[in-house]
MARGU-385842 format. One record per residue (C-alpha): residue number from 1; x, y, z. Coordinates in nm, 2 decimals. Layout:
[NUM,[X,Y,Z]] ...
***
This chain:
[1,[0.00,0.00,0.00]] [2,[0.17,0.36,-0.08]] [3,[0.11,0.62,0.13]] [4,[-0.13,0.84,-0.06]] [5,[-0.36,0.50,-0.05]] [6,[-0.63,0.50,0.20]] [7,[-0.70,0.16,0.38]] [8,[-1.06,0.24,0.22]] [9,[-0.95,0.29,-0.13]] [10,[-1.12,0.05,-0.39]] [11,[-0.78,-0.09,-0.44]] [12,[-0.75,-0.26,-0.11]] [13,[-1.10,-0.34,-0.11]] [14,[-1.02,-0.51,-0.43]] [15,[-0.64,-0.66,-0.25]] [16,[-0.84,-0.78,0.04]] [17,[-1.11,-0.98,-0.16]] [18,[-0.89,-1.16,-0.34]] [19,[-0.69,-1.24,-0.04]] [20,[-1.05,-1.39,0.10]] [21,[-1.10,-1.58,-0.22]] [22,[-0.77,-1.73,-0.26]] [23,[-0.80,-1.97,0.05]] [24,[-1.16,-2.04,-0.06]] [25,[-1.11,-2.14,-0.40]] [26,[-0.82,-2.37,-0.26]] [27,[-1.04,-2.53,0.01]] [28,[-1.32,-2.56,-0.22]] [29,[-1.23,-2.65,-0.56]] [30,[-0.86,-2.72,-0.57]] [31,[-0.80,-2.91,-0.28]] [32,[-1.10,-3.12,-0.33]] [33,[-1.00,-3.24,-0.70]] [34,[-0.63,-3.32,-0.57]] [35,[-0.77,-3.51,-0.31]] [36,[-0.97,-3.71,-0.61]] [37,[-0.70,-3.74,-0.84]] [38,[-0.42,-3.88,-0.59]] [39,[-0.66,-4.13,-0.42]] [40,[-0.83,-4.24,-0.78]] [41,[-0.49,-4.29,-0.89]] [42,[-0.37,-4.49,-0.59]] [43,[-0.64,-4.75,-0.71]] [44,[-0.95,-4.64,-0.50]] [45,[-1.28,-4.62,-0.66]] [46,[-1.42,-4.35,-0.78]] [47,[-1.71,-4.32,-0.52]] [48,[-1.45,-4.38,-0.26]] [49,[-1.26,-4.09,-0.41]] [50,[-1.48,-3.87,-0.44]] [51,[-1.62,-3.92,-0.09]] [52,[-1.29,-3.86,0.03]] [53,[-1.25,-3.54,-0.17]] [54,[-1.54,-3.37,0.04]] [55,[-1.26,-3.33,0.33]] [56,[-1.09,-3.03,0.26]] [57,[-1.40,-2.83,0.32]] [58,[-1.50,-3.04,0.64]] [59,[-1.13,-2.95,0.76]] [60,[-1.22,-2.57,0.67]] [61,[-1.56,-2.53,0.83]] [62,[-1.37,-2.73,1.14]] [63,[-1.06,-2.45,1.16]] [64,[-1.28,-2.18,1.13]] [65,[-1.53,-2.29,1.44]] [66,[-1.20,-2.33,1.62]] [67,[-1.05,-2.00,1.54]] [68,[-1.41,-1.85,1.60]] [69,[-1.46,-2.09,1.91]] [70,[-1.85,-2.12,1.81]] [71,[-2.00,-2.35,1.52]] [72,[-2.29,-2.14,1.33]] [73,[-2.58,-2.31,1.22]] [74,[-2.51,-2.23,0.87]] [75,[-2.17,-2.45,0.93]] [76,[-2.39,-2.72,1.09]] [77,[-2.61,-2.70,0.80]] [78,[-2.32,-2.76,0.56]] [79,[-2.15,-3.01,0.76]] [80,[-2.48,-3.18,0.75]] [81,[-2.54,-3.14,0.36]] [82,[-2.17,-3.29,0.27]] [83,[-2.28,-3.56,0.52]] [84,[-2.62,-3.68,0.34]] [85,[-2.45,-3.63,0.02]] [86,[-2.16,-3.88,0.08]] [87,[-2.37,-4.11,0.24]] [88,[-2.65,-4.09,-0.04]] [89,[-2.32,-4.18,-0.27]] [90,[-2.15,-4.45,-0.09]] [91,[-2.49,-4.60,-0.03]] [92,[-2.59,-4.59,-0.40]] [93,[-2.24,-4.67,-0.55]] [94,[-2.29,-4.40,-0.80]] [95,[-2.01,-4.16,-0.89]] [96,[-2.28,-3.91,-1.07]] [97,[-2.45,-3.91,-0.72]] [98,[-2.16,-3.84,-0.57]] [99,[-2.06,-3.52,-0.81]] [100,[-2.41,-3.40,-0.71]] [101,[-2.37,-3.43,-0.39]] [102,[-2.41,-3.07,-0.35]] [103,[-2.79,-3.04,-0.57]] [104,[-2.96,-3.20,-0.23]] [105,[-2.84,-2.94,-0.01]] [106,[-2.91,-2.60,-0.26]] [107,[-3.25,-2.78,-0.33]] [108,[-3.32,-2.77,0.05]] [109,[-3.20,-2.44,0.08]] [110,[-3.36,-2.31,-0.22]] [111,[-3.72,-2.41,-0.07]] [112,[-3.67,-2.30,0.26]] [113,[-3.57,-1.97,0.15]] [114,[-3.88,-1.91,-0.09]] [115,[-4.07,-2.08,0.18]] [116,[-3.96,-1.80,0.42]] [117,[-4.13,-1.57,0.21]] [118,[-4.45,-1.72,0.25]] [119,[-4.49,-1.81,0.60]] [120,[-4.25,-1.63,0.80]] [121,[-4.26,-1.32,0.98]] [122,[-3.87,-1.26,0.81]] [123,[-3.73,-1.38,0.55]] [124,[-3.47,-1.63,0.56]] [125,[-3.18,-1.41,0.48]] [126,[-3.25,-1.22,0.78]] [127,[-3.12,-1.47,1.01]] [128,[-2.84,-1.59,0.76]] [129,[-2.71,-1.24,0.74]] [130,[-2.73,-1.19,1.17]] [131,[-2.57,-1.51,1.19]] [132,[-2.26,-1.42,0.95]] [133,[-2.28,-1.10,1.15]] [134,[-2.25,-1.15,1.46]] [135,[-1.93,-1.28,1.49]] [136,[-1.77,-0.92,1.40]] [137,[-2.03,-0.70,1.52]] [138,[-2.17,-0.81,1.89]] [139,[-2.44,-0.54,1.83]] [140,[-2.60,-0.67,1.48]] [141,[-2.87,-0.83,1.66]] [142,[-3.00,-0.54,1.79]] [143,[-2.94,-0.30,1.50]] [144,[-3.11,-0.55,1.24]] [145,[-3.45,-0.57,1.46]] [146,[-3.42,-0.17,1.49]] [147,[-3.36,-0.18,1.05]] [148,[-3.61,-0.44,1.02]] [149,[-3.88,-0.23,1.24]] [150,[-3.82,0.11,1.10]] [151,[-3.66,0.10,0.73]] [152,[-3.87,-0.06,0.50]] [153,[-3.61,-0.02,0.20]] [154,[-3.40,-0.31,0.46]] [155,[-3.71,-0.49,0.45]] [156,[-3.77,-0.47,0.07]] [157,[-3.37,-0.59,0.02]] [158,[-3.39,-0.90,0.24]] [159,[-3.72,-1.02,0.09]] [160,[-3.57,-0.93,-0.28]] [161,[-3.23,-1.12,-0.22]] [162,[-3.41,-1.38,-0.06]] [163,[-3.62,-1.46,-0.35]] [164,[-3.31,-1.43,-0.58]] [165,[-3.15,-1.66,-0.37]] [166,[-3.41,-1.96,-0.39]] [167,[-3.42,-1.90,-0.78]] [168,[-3.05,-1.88,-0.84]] [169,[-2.99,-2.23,-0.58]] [170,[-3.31,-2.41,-0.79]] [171,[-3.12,-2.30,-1.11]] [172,[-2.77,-2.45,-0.96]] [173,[-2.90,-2.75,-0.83]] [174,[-3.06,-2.83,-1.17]] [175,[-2.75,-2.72,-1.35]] [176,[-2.53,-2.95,-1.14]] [177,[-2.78,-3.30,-1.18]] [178,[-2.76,-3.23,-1.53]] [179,[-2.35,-3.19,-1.59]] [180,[-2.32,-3.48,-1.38]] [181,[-2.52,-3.69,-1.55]] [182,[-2.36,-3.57,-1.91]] [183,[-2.02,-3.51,-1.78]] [184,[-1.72,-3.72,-1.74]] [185,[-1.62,-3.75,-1.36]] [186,[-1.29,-3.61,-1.36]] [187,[-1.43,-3.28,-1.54]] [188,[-1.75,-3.27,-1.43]] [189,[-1.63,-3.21,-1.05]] [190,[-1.40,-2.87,-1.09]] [191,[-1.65,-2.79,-1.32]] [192,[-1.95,-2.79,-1.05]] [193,[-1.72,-2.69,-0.82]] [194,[-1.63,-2.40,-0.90]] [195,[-1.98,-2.29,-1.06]] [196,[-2.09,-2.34,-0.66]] [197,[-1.86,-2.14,-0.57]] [198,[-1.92,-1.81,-0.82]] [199,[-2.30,-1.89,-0.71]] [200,[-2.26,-1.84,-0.37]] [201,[-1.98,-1.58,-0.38]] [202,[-2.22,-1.40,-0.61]] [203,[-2.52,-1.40,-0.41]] [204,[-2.30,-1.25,-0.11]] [205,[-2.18,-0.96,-0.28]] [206,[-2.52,-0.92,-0.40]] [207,[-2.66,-0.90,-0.05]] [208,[-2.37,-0.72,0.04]] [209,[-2.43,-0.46,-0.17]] [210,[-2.78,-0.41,-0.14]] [211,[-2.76,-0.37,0.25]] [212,[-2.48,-0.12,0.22]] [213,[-2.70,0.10,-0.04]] [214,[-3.01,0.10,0.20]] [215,[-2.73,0.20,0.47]] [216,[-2.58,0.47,0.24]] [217,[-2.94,0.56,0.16]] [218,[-3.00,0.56,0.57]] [219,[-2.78,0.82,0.65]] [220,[-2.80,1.06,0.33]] [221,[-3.17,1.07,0.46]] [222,[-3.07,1.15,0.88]] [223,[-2.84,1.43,0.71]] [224,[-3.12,1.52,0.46]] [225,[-3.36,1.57,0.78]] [226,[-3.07,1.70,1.04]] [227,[-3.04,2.00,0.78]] [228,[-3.38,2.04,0.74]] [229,[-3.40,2.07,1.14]] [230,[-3.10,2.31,1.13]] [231,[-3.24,2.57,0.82]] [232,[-3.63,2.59,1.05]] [233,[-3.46,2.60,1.39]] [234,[-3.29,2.89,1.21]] [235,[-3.56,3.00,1.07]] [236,[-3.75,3.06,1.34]] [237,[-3.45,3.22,1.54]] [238,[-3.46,3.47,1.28]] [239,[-3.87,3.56,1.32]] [240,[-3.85,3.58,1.70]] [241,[-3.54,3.88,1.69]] [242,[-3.76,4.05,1.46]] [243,[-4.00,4.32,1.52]] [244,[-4.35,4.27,1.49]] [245,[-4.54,4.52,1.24]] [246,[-4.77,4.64,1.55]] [247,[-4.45,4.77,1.70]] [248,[-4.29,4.89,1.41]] [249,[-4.46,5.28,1.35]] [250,[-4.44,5.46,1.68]] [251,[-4.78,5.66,1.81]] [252,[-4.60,6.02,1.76]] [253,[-4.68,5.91,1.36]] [254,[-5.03,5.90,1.39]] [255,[-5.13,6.22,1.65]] [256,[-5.07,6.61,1.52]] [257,[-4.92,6.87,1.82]] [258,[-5.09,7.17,1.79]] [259,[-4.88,7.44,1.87]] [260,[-5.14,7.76,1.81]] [261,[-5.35,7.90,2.08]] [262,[-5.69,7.96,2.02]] [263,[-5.88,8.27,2.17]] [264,[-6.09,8.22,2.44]] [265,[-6.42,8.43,2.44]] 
***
């Protein structure tokens, strides 16, 4: 970073993505296929293989509830997805099933989001978002029910990107059945791989940057109405110190001295 560059800047915004996405995409997608591609050449199957392959991301999810000393329930809810998935494999014996893994999951989470939309009081992204959240910000639960309450632009965001994100997941999870079932193993998982991960990296920015609009849009609008307070308080300064027009044109105006003396008798 030079010195005329702000820790703000769009650069280093930029610098510290990437430096987020680099570990991910080697959890995630590169770590994953070496695991399958060592173990299928040792002689395992490929079932086996790719059962195996789904470790690098248990590892991850396990190393970050240890740094954070807490386990989310969106970590819980992957750990259980790879879970079912592997186990739907194994059990089957099918290496398409086992590519796919990941459809079951995003079809589950696909419903309950657009279910959230139709029977809960919040949507679903409400309580993704506070769960994210709150590991940085202690205060987030409070502030979101304070949002949620009073802004309904935060409302109108959560509801939009939670419908977005149930289309986008049912898209995915149909996208990812069908290049398994089309696509040879070995390129079919880097391939689904990394399409789940530019899926989900893409709905998070999208939320991301919808919630920081409404909050950009929050404060233009407490510094549209602090003016507005300032210019009438000012306003009204200005009317008291002045004089009223009953004062303003003394009596000596109105009434005519007369200064002759009139004879008497």
């Amino acid at each position: 970073m030079t010195d005329t560059e702000s820790p703000s800047s769009p650069s280093s915004r930029r610098w510290s993505v990437v430096k987020t996405m680099v570990p991910t995409l080697a959890m995630e997608v590169a770590l994953p296929y070496l695991v399958y591609l060592v173990l299928h050449a040792w002689g395992l199957s490929e079932v086996v293989a790719l059962a195996w392959s789904a470790l690098p991301p248990v590892l991850s999810i396990g190393w970050q509830a240890w740094r954070s000393r807490r386990l989310g329930g969106v970590s819980v809810f992957v750990l259980a997805s790879i879970a079912v998935g592997v186990a739907m494999a194994l059990l089957a014996g099918s290496p398409q099933l086992a590519v796919a893994r990941d459809a079951v999951p995003n079809l589950v989470m696909a419903v309950a989001l657009g279910g959230s939309l139709l029977v809960a009081r919040r949507p679903l992204v409400f309580y993704v978002v506070r769960a994210f959240g709150e590991t940085y910000q202690p205060d987030l639960r409070s502030r979101m029910a304070t949002a949620w309450a009073e802004n309904p632009r935060f409302r109108q965001v959560l509801r939009r990107a939670t419908a977005v994100g149930a289309v986008v997941l049912l898209a995915e999870a149909a996208l990812r059945l069908v290049a398994a079932a089309v696509l040879p193993v070995a390129v079919a998982l880097p391939v689904l791989q990394i399409q789940s991960f530019v899926v989900w990296a893409g709905l998070v920015l999208l939320l991301r940057r919808s919630i920081m609009r409404v909050v950009r849009e929050g404060k233009a609008a407490q510094a549209s109405d602090s003016a507005s307070t300032r210019n009438v308080s000012r306003s009204d300064a200005m009317v008291a110190a002045s004089p009223s027009n009953s004062s303003a044109l003394t009596p000596s105006r109105h009434l005519r001295v007369n200064t002759t003396s009139e004879p008497v008798g």
